[in-house]
C-alpha positions, -999 to +999 in steps of 0.1 A: +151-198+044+158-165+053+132-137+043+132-097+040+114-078+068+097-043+048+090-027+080+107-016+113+085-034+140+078-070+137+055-088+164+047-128+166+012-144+153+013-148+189+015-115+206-013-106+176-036-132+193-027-120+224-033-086+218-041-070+186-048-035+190-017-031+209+008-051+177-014-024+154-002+002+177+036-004+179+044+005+144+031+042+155+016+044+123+038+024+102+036-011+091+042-041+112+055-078+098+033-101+117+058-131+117+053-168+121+082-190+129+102-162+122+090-157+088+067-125+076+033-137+073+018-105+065+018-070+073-004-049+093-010-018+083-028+014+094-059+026+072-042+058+071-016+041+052-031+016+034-054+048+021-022+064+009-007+034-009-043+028-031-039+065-035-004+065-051-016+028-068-045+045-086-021+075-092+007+053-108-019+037-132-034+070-140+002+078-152+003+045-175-025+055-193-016+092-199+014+082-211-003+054-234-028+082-249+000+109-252+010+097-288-027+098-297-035+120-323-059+150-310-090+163-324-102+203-322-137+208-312-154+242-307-174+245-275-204+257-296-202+219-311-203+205-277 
């Protein structure tokens, strides 16, 4: 079976055992595919990154929901009502 690899740097479950901080460090702030038996297990990914991708996540469904309340109908209010 033959699988997509979404990053530039992939490293065995085996070098990760071996030596983690330095598998984290090869994708010099990218992603890595941590691969086992030649098939991506997971990624590893910087907190800098992962950061940005809730970021964009929370940004995206901020999106869906102003565009779901865009066709609501508005209501005027003075600030001396408030």
């Amino acid at each position: 079976m033959t699988s997509r690899i979404l990053s530039d740097v992939a490293a065995s479950i085996t070098e990760l055992k071996t030596n983690p901080m330095k598998v984290a460090l090869s994708g010099y702030g990218e992603p890595v595919a941590v691969l086992n038996r030649n098939e991506p297990a997971f990624y590893c990914v910087p907190a800098e990154a992962y950061e940005m991708m809730m970021d964009k996540l929370e940004d995206l469904e901020l999106q869906i929901i102003a565009k779901e309340r865009e066709s609501e109908a508005s209501v005027s209010v003075s600030i001396d009502d408030l």
